[in-house]
N, C-alpha and C positions, 0 to 999 in steps of 0.2 A: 392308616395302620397297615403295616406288612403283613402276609399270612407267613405262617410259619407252618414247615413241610414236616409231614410224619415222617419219622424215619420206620419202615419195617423192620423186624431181627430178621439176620439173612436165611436165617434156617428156623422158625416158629416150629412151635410144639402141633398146635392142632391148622390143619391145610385145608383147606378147600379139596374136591374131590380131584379138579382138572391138575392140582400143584401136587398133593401124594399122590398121582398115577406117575409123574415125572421123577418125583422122591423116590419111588418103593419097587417100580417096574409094573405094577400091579396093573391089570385092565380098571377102568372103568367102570365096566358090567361088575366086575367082580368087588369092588368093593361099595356100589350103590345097592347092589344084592345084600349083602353081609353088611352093611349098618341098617338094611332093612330088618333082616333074621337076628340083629341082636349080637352077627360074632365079630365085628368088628367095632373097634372102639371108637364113638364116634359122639357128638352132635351136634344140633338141630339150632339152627336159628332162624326162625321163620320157615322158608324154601330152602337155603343154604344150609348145604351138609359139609360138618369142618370133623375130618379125620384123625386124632388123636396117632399119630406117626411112631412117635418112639413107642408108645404102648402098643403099637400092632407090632413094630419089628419085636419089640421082647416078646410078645406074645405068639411068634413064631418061631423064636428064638434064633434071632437074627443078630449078630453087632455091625455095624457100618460108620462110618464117617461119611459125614454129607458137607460136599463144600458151599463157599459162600453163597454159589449162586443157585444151588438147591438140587446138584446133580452129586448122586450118590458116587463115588469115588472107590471106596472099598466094603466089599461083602460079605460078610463068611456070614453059612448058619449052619446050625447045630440039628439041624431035624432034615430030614428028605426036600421040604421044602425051600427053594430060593425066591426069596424077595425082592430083590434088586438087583439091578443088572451089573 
C-alpha cells in the first residue's frame, strides 16, 4: 500500500513558536514569555506551544499578508507597536 503525503496549508492559523518568530518578527523570549503570562494567544499540546497568529496580529492591531512560504510580505499596524518585519 502507498503512504500518502500530508499536505500542510502554506500559512496555518496556530504555529509553533520557532514558525511565528519567522511569521510575526517577534523574539522567541517574547512570545514563550507572553503565552506564559496569558497575553499571547496560544496552546499547549503536550510540550509544544502552537501560537494562534492572526489572533495576536489583530490583537496588536496589526494587518499583513503572509505569503505562501510563511514570510510576512506586507505590514502596517495601527498602534506604536510593529509586528513584523
Amino acid at each position: 500500500m502507498r503512504g500518502t503525503e500530508r499536505v500542510q496549508p502554506a500559512n496555518p492559523p496556530f504555529q509553533k513558536i520557532e514558525d511565528a518568530v519567522r511569521s510575526t518578527g517577534l523574539s522567541a523570549y517574547f512570545l514563550r514569555h507572553g503565552c506564559r503570562n496569558g497575553s499571547i494567544p496560544c496552546v499547549r499540546s503536550g510540550r509544544t506551544i502552537y501560537v494562534n497568529v492572526p489572533q495576536l496580529l489583530r490583537q496588536f492591531g496589526a494587518t499583513s499578508t503572509i505569503a505562501e512560504n510563511g514570510e510576512v510580505v506586507k505590514c502596517q499596524t495601527q498602534k506604536s507597536i510593529t509586528t513584523c518585519g
